[in-house]
PQR file of N, CA, C, O and H, with PARSE charges and radii, in Angstrom:
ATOM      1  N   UNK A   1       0.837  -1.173   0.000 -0.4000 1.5000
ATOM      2  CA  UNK A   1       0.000   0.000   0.000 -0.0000 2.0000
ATOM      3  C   UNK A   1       0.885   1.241   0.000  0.5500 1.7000
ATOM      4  O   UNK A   1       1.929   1.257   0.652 -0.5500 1.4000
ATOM      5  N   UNK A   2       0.439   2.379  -0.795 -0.4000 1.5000
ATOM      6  CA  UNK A   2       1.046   3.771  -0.665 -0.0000 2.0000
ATOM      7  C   UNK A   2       0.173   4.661   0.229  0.5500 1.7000
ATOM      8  O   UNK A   2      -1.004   4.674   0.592 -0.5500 1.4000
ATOM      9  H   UNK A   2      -0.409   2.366  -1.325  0.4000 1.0000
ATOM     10  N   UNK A   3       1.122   5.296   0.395 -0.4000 1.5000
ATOM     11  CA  UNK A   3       0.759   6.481   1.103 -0.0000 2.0000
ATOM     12  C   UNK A   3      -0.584   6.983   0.469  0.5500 1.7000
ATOM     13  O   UNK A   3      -1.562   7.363   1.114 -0.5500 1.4000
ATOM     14  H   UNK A   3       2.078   5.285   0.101  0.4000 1.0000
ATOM     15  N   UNK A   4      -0.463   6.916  -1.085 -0.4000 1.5000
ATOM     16  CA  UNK A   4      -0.902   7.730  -1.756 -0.0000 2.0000
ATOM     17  C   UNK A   4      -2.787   7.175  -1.366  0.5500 1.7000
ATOM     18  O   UNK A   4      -3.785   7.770  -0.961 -0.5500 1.4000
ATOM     19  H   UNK A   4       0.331   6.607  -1.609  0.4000 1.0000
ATOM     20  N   UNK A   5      -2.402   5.437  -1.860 -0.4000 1.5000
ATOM     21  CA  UNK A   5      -3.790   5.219  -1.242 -0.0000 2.0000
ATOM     22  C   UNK A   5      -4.375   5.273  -0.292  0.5500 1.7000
ATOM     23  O   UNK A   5      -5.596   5.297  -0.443 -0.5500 1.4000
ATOM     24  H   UNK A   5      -1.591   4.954  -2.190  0.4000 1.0000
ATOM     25  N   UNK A   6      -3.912   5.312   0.946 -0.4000 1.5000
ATOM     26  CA  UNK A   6      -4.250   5.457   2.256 -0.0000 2.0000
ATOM     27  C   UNK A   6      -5.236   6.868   2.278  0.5500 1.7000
ATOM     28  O   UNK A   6      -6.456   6.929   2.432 -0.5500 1.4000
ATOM     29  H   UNK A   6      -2.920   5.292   1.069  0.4000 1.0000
ATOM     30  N   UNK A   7      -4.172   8.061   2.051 -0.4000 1.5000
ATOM     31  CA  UNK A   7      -4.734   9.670   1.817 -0.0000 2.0000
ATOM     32  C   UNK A   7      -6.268   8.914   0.914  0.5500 1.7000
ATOM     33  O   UNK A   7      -7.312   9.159   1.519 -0.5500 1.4000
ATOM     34  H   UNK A   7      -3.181   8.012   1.926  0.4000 1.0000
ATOM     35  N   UNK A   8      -6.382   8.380   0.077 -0.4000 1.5000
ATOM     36  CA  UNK A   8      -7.072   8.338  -0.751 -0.0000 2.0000
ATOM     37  C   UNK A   8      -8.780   8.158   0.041  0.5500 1.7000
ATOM     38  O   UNK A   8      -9.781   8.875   0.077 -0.5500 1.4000
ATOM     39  H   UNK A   8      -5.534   8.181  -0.414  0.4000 1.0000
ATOM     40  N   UNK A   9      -8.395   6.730   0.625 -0.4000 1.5000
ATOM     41  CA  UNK A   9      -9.642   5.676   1.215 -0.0000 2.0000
ATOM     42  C   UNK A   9      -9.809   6.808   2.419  0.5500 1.7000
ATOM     43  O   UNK A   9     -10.736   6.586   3.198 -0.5500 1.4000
ATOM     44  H   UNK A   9      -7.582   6.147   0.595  0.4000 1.0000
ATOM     45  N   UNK A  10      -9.129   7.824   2.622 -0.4000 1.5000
ATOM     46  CA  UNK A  10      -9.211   8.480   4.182 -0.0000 2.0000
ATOM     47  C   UNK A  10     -10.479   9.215   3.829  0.5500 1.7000
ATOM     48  O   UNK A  10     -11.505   9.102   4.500 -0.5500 1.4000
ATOM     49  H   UNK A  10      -8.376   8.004   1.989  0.4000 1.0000
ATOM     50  N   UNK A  11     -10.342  10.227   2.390 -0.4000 1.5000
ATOM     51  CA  UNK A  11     -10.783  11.398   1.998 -0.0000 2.0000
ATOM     52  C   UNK A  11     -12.169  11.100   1.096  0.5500 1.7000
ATOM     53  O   UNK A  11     -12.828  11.875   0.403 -0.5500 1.4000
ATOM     54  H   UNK A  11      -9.509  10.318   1.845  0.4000 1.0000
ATOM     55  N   UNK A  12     -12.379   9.425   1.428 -0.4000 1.5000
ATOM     56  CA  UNK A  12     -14.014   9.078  -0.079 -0.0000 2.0000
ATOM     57  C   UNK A  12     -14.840   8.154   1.811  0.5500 1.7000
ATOM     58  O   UNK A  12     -14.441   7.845   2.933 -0.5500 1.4000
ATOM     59  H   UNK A  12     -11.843   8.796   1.991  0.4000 1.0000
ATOM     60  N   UNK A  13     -16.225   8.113   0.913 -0.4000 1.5000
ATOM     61  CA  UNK A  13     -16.889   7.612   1.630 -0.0000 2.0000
ATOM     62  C   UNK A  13     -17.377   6.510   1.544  0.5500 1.7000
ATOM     63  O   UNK A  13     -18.103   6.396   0.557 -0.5500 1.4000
ATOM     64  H   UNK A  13     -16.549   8.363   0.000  0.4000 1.0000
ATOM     65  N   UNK A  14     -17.309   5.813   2.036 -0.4000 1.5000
ATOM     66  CA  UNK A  14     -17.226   4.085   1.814 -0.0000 2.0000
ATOM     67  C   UNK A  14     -18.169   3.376   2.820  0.5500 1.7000
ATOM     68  O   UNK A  14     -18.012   2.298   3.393 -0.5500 1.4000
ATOM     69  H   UNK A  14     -16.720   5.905   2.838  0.4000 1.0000
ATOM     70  N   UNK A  15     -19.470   4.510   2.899 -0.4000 1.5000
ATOM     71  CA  UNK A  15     -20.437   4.161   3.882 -0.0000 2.0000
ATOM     72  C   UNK A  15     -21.425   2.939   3.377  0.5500 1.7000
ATOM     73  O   UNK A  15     -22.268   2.362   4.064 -0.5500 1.4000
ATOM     74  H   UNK A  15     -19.597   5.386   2.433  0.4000 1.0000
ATOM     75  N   UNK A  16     -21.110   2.708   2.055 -0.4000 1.5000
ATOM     76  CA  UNK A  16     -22.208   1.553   1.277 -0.0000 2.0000
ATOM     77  C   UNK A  16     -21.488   0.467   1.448  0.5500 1.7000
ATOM     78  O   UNK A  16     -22.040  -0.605   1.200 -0.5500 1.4000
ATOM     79  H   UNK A  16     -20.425   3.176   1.497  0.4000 1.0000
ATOM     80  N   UNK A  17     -19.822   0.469   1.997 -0.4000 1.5000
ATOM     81  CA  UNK A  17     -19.933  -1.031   2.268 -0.0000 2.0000
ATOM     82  C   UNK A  17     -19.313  -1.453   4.008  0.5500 1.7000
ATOM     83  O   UNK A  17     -18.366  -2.049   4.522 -0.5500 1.4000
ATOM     84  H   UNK A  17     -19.374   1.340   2.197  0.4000 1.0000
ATOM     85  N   UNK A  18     -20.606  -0.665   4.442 -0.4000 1.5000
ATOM     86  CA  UNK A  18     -20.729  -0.652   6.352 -0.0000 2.0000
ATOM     87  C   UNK A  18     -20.448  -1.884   6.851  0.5500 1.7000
ATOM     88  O   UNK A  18     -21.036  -2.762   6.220 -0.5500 1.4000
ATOM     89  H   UNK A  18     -21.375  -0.181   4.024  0.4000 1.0000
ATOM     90  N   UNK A  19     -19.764  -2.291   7.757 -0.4000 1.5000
ATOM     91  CA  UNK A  19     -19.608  -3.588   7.813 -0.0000 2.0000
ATOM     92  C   UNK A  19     -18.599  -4.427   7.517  0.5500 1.7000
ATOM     93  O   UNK A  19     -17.892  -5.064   8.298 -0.5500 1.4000
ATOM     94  H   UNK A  19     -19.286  -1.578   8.269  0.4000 1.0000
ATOM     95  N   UNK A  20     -18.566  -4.377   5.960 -0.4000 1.5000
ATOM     96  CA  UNK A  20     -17.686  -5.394   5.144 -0.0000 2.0000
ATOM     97  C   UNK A  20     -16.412  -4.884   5.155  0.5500 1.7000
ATOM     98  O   UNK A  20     -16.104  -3.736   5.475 -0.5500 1.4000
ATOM     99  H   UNK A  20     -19.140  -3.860   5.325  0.4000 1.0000
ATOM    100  N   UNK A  21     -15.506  -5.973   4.711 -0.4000 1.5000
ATOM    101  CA  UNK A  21     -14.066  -5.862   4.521 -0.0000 2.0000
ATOM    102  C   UNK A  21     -14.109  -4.983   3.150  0.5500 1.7000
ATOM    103  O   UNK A  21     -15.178  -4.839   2.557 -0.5500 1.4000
ATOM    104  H   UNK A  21     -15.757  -6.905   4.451  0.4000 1.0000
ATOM    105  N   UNK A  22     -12.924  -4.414   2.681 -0.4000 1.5000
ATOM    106  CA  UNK A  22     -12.634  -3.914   1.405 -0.0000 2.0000
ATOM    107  C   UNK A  22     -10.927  -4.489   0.995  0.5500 1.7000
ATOM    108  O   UNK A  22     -10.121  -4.924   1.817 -0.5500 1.4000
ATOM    109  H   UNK A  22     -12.056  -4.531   3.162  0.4000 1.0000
ATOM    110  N   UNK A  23     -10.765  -4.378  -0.078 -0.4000 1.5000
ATOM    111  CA  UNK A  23      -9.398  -4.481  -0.607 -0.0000 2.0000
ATOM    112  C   UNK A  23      -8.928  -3.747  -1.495  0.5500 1.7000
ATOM    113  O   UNK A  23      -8.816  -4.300  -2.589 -0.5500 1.4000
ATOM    114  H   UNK A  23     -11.420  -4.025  -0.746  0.4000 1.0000
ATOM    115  N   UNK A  24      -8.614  -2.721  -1.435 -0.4000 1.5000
ATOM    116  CA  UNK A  24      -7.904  -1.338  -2.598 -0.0000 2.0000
ATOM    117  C   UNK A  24      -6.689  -1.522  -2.947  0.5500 1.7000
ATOM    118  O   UNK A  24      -5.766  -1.941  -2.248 -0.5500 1.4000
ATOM    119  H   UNK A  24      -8.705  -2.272  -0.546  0.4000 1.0000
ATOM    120  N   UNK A  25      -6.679  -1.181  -4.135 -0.4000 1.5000
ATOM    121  CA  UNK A  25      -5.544  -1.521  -4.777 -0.0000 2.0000
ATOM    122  C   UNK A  25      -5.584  -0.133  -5.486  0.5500 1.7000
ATOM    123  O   UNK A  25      -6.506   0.163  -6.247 -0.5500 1.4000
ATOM    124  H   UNK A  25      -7.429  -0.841  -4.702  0.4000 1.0000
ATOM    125  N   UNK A  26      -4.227   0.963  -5.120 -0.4000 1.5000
ATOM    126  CA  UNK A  26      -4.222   2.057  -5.745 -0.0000 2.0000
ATOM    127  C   UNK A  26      -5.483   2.582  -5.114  0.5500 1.7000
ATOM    128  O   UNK A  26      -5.979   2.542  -3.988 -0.5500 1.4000
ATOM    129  H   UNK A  26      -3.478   0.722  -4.503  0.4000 1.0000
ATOM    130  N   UNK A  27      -5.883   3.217  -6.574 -0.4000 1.5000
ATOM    131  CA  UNK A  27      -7.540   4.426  -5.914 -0.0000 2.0000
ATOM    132  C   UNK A  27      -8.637   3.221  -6.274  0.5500 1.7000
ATOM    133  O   UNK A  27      -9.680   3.673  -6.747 -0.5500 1.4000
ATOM    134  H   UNK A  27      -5.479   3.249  -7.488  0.4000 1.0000
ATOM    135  N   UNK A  28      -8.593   1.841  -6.142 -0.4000 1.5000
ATOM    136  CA  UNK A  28      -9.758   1.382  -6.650 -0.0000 2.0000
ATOM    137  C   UNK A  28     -10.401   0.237  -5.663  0.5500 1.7000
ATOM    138  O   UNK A  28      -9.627  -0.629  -5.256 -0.5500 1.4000
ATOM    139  H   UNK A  28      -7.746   1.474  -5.757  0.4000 1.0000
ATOM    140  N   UNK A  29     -11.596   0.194  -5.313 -0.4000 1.5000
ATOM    141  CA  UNK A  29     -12.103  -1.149  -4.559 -0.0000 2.0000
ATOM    142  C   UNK A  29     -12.116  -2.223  -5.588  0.5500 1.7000
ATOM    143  O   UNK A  29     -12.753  -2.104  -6.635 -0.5500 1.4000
ATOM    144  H   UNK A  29     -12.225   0.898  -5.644  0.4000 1.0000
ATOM    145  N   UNK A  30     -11.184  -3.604  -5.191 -0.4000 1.5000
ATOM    146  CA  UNK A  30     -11.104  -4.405  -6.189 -0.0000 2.0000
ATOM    147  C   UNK A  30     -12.101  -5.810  -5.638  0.5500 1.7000
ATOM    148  O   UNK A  30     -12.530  -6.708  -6.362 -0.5500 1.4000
ATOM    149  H   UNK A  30     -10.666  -3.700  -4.342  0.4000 1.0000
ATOM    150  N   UNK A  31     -12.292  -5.663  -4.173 -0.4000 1.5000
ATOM    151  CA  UNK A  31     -13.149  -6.562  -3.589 -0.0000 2.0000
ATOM    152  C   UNK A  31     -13.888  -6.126  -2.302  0.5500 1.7000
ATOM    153  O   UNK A  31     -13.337  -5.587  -1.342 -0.5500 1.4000
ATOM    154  H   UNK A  31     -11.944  -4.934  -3.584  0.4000 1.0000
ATOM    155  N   UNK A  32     -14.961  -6.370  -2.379 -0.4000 1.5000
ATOM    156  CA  UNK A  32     -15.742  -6.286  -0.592 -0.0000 2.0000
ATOM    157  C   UNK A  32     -16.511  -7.969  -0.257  0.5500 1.7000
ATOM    158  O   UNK A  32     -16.980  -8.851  -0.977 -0.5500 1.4000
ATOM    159  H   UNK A  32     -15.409  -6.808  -3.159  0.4000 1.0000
ATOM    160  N   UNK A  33     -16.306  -7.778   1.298 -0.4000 1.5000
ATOM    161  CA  UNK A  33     -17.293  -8.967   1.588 -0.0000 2.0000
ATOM    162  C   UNK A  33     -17.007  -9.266   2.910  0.5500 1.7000
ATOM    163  O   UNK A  33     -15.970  -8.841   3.417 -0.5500 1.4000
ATOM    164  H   UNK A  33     -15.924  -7.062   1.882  0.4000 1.0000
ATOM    165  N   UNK A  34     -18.094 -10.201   3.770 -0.4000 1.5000
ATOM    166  CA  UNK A  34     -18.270 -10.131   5.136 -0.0000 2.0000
ATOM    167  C   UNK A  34     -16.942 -11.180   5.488  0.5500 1.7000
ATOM    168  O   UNK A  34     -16.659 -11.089   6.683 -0.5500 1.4000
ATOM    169  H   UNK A  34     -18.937 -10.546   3.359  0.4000 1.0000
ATOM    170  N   UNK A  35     -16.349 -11.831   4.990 -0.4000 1.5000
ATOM    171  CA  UNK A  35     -15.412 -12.709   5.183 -0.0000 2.0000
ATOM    172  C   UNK A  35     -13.942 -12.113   4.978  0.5500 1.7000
ATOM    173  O   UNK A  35     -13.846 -11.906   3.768 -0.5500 1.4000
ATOM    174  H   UNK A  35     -16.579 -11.904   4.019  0.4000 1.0000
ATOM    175  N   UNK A  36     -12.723 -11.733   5.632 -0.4000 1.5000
ATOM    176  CA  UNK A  36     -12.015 -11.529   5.397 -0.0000 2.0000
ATOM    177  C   UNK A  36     -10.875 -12.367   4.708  0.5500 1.7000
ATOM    178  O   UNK A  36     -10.012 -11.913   3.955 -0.5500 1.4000
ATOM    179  H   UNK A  36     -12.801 -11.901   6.615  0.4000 1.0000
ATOM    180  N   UNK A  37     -11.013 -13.510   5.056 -0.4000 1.5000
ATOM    181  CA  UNK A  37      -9.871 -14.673   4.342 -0.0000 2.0000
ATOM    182  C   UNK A  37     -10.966 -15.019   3.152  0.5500 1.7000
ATOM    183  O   UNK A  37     -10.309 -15.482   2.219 -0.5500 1.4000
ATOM    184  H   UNK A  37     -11.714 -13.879   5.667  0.4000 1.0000
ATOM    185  N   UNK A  38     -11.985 -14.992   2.899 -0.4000 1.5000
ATOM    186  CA  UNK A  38     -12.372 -15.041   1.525 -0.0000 2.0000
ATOM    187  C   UNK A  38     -11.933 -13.846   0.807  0.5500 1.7000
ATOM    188  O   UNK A  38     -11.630 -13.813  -0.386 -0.5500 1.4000
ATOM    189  H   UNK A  38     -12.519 -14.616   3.657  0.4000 1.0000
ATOM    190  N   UNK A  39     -11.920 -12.744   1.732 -0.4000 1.5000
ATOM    191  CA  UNK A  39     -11.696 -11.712   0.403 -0.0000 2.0000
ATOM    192  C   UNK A  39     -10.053 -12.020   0.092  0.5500 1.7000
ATOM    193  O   UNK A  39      -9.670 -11.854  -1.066 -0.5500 1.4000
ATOM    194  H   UNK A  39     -12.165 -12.771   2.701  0.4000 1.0000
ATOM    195  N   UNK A  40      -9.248 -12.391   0.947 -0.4000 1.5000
ATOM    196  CA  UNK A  40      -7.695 -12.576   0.419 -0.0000 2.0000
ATOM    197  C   UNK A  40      -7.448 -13.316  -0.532  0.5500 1.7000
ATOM    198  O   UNK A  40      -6.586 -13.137  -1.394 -0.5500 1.4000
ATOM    199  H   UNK A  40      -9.559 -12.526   1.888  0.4000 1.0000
ATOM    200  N   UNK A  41      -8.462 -14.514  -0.396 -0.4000 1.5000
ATOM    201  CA  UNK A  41      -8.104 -15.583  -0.975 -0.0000 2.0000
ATOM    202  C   UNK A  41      -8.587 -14.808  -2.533  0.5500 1.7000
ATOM    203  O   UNK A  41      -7.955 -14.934  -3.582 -0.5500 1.4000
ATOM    204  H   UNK A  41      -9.162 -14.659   0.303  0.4000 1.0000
ATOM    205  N   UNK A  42      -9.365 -14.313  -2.425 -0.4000 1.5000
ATOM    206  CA  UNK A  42     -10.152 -13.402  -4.196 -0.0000 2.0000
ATOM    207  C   UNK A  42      -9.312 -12.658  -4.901  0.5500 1.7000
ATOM    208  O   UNK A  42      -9.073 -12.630  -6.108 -0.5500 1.4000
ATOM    209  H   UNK A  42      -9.878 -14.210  -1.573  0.4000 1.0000
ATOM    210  N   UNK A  43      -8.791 -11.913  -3.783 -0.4000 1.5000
ATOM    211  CA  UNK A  43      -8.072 -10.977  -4.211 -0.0000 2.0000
ATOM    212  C   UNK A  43      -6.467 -11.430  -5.094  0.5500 1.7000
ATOM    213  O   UNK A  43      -6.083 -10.966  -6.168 -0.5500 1.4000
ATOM    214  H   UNK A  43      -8.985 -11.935  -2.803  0.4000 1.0000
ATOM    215  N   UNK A  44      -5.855 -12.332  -4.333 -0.4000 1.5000
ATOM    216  CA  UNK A  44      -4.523 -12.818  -4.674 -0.0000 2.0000
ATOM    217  C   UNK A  44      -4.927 -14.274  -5.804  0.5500 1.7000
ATOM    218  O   UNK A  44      -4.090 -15.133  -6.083 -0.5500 1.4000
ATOM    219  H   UNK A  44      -6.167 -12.709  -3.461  0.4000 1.0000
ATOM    220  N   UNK A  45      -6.115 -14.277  -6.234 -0.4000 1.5000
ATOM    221  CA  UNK A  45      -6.054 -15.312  -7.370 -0.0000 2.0000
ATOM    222  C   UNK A  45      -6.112 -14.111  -8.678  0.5500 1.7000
ATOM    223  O   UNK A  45      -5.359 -14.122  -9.652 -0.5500 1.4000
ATOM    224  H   UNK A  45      -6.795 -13.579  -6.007  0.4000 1.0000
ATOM    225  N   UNK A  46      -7.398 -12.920  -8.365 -0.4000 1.5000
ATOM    226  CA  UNK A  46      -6.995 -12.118  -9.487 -0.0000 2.0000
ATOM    227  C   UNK A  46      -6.003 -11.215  -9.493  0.5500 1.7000
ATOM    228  O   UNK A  46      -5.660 -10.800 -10.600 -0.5500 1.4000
ATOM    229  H   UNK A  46      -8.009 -12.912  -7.574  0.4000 1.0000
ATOM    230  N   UNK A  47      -5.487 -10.831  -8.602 -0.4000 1.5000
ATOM    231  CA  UNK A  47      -4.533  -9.933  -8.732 -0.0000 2.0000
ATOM    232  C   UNK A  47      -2.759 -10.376  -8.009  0.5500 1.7000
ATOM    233  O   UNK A  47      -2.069  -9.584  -7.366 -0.5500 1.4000
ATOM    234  H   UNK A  47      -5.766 -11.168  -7.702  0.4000 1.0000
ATOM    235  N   UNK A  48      -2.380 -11.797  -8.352 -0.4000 1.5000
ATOM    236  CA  UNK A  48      -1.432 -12.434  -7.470 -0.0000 2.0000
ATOM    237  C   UNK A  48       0.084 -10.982  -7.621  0.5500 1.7000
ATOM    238  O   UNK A  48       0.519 -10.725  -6.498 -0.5500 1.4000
ATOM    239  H   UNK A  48      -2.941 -12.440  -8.874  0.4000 1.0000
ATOM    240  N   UNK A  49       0.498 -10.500  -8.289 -0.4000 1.5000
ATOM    241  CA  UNK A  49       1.391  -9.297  -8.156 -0.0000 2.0000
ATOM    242  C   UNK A  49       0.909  -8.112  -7.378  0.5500 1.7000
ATOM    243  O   UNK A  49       1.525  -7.200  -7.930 -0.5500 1.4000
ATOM    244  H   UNK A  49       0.144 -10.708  -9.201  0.4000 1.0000
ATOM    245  N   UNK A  50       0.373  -7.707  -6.680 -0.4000 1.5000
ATOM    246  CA  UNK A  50      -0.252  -6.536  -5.881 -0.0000 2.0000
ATOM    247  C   UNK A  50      -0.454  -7.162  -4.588  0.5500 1.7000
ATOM    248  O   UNK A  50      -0.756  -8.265  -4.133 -0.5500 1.4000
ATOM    249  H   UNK A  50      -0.127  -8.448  -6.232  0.4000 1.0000
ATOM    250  N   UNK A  51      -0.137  -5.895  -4.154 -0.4000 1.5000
ATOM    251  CA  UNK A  51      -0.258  -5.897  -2.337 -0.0000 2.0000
ATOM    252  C   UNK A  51      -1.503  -5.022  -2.397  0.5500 1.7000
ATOM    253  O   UNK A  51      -1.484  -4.024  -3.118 -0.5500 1.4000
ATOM    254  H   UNK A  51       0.108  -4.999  -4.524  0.4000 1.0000
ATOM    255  N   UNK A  52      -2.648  -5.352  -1.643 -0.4000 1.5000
ATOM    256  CA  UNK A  52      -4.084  -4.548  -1.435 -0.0000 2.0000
ATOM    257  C   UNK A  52      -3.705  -3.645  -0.309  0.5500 1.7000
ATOM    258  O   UNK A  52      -2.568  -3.806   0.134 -0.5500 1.4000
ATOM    259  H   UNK A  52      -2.664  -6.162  -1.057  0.4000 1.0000
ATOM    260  N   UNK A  53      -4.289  -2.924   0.115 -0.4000 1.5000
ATOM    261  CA  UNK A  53      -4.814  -2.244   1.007 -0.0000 2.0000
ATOM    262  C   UNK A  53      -6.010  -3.172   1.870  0.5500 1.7000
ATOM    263  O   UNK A  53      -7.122  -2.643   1.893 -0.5500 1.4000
ATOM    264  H   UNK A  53      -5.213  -2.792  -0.245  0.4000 1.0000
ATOM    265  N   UNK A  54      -5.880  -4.465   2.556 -0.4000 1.5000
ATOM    266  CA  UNK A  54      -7.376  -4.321   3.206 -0.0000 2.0000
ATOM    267  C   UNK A  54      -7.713  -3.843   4.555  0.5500 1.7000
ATOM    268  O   UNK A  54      -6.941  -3.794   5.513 -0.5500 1.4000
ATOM    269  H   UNK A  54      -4.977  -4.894   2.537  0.4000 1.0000
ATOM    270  N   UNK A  55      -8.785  -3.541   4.531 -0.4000 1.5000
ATOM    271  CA  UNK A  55      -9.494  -2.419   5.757 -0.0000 2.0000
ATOM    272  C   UNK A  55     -10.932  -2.933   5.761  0.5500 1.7000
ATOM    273  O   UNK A  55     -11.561  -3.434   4.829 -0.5500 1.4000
ATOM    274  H   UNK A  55      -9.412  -3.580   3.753  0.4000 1.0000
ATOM    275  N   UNK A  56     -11.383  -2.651   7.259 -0.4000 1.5000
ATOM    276  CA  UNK A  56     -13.165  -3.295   7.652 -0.0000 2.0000
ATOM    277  C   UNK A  56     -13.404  -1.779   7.601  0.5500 1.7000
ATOM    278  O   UNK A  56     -12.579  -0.900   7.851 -0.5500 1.4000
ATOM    279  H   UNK A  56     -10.872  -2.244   8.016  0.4000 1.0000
ATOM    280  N   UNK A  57     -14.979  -1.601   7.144 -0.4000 1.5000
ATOM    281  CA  UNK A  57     -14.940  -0.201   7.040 -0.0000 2.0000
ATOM    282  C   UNK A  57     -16.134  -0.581   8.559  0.5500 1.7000
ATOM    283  O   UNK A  57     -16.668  -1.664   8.797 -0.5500 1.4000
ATOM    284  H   UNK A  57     -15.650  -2.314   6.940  0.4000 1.0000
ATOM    285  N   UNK A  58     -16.247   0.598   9.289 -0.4000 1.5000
ATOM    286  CA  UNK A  58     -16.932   0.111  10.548 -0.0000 2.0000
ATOM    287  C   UNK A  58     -18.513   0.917  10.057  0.5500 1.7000
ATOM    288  O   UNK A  58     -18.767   1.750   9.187 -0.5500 1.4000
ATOM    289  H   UNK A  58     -15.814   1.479   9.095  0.4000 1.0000
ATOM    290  N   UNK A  59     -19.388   0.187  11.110 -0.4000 1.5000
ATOM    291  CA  UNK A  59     -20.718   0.462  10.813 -0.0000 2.0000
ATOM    292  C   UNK A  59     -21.156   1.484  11.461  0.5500 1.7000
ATOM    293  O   UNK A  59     -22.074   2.199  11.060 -0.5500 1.4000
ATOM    294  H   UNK A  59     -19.182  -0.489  11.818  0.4000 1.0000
ATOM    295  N   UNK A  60     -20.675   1.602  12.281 -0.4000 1.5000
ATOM    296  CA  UNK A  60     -21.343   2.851  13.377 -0.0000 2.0000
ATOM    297  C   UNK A  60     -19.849   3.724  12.950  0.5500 1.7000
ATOM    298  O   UNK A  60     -18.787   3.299  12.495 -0.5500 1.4000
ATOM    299  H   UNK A  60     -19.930   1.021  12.607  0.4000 1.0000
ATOM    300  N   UNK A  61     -20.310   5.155  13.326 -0.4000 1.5000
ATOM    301  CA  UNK A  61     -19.154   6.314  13.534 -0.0000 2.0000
ATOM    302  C   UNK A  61     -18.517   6.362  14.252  0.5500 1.7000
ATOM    303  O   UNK A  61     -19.162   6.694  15.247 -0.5500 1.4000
ATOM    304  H   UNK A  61     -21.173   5.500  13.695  0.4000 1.0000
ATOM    305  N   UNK A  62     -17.099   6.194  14.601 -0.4000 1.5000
ATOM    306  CA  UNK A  62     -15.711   6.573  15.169 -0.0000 2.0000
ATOM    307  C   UNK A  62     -15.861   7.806  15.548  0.5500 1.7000
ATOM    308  O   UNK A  62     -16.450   8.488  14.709 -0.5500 1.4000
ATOM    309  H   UNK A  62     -16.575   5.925  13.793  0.4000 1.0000
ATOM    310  N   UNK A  63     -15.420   8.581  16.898 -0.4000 1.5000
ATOM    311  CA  UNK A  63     -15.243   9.886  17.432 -0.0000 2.0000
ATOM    312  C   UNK A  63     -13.562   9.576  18.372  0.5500 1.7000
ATOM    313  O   UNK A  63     -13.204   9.289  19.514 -0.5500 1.4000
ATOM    314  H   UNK A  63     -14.942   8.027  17.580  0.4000 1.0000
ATOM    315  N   UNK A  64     -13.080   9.795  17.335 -0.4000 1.5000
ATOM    316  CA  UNK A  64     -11.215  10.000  18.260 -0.0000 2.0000
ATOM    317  C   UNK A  64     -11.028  11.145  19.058  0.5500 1.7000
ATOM    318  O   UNK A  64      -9.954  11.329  19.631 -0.5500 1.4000
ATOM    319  H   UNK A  64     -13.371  10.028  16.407  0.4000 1.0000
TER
END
């Protein structure tokens, strides 16, 4: 993961997939789903050269 994507997933809203895991690659969601070792396993058959980004996006709001 880059920096670049991190800034990226910080600054979009990713409230439609509440709950679920994600896997970004660069600026793009390449997988979501309630299973996290399913999404690895998805992710590294289509994309075996790339390192994802994965992150649970949470359902309720965070106050730091």
């Amino acid at each position: 993961m880059t920096y670049a994507t991190y800034e990226w997933f910080l600054k979009n809203d990713f409230s439609q997939y509440s709950g679920k895991w994600l896997a970004i690659i660069g600026k793009e969601v390449v997988a979501s789903g309630e299973n996290v070792n399913m999404l690895i396993k998805q992710v590294k058959k289509h994309y075996p050269n790339k390192r994802p980004f994965i992150t649970k996006v949470r359902s309720k709001l965070s106050i730091l």
